[in-house]
C-alpha positions, 0 to 999 in steps of 0.5 A: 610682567614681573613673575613673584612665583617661577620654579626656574633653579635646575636640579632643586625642586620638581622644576628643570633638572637641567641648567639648559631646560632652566635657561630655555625656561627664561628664555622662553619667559622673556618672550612672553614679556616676564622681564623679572623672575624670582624664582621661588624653589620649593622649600621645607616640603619632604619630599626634595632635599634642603639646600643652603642659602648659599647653594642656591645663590651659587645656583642663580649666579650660573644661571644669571650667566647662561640667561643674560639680564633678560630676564633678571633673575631674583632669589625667593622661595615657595615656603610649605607652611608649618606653623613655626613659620615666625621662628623659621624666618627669623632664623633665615636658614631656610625660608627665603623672602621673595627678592630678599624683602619682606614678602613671602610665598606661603604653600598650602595642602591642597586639600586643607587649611591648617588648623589654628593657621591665621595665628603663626601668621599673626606672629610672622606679621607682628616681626614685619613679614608680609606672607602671599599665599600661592595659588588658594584657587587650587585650594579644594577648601577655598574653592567652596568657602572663598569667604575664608580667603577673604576673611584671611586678606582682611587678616594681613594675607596677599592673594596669588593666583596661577597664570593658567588657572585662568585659561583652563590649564588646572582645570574646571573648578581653578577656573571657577574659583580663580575668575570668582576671586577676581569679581570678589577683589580677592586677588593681588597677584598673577604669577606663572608658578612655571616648572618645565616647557613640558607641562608647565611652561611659563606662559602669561599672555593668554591669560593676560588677556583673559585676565583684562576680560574679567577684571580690566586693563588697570587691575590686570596691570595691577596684578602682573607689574605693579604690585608684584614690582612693589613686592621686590622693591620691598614696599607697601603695594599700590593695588590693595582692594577690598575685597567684596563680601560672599553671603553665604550661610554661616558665614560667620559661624564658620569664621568665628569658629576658625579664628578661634581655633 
């Protein structure tokens, strides 16, 4: 398994404070079967402080030391979305591609979609960049209109949904709205979005498994090593699905409405 999504960087964000928890963190990764980890630190959010590109590459290289090469160790970030965001990436200051590429992790407010948020996207999209949004299935709005998200993939935008949105670990309604994105073909990939051994460690085979039940073998493949291998070879991924249409009343009402806002 290749994990897109893993706060693992000690001392940066809400992830481990610790250089040691960081590396009990991969360590205990590597047992789950992640042989791949970018780690995704928080970025642009104001409650954690701004660190440089060089800062947090210094930071990776120790922890590479401490770890080993299992698991390998790549850079990205967990971008909190602002509507500059074009600007924002062609700067390269301060929001990082996943794995130096051309995939980037997209953070959302958990309790809204920005207005007019499809066109700094569309401007991203126009420079090259591919944005993943993270974990949408904790997302309240996309929780009831999934008809949206899917709107937004026929847009341009990836889907990555938590490992343990999956087995229950976010709650009743994540697990509704994640297991409907993956009957609805709404989901390119799985990823832990692991922050500490505590609270949040970075399990992935319980819901591998669950993940097989729901959507099979191939897809579940799909989703936690072909596609998320594609995003750090920076390259078109091999699982792209069309997503299923959610009838709902004014569906497009609401569509045209917040594409033209």
């Amino acid at each position: 398994m290749i994990d897109i999504h893993h706060h693992c960087l000690p001392g940066v964000d809400d992830g481990p404070r610790e250089l040691s928890e960081a590396a009990e963190m991969c360590a205990a990764a590597a047992e789950e079967g992640i042989e791949t980890i970018v780690a995704t630190p928080h970025v642009l959010r104001g409650r954690w402080p701004a660190f440089s590109r060089r800062e947090l590459e210094s930071r990776i290289a120790e922890l590479r030391v401490k770890v080993g090469d299992t698991p390998r160790l790549l850079l990205g970030s967990e971008y909190f979305f602002s509507h500059d965001m074009a600007d924002l990436l062609r700067d390269g200051t301060s929001v990082y591609p996943l794995a130096a590429g051309r995939y980037v992790l997209l953070e959302l407010p958990a309790n809204s979609v920005p207005p007019m948020f499809n066109q700094p996207l569309y401007r991203a999209q126009l420079e090259g960049w591919l944005p993943i949004i993270a974990h949408p299935e904790r997302n309240t709005v996309f929780q009831a209109n999934p008809e949206l998200l899917a709107a937004l993939i026929g847009h341009g935008l990836r889907v990555q949904i938590t490992a343990g949105s999956l087995t229950g670990a976010f709650g009743a309604q994540a697990r509704a709205a994640a297991e409907l994105f993956l009957r609805r073909k709404l989901v390119h990939f799985v990823a832990t979005d692991a922050h500490n051994m505590e609270k949040r460690p970075p399990r992935i085979r319980e819901a591998i498994e669950v993940l097989k039940a729901i959507s099979g073998d191939t897809v579940a493949a799909a989703l936690t090593d072909g596609n998320p291998r594609a995003v750090i070879e920076n390259r078109a991924l091999p699982y792209e699905p069309e997503p299923e249409e959610v009838a709902s009343p004014g569906l497009f009402t609401r569509l045209r409405s917040f594409f033209r806002q």
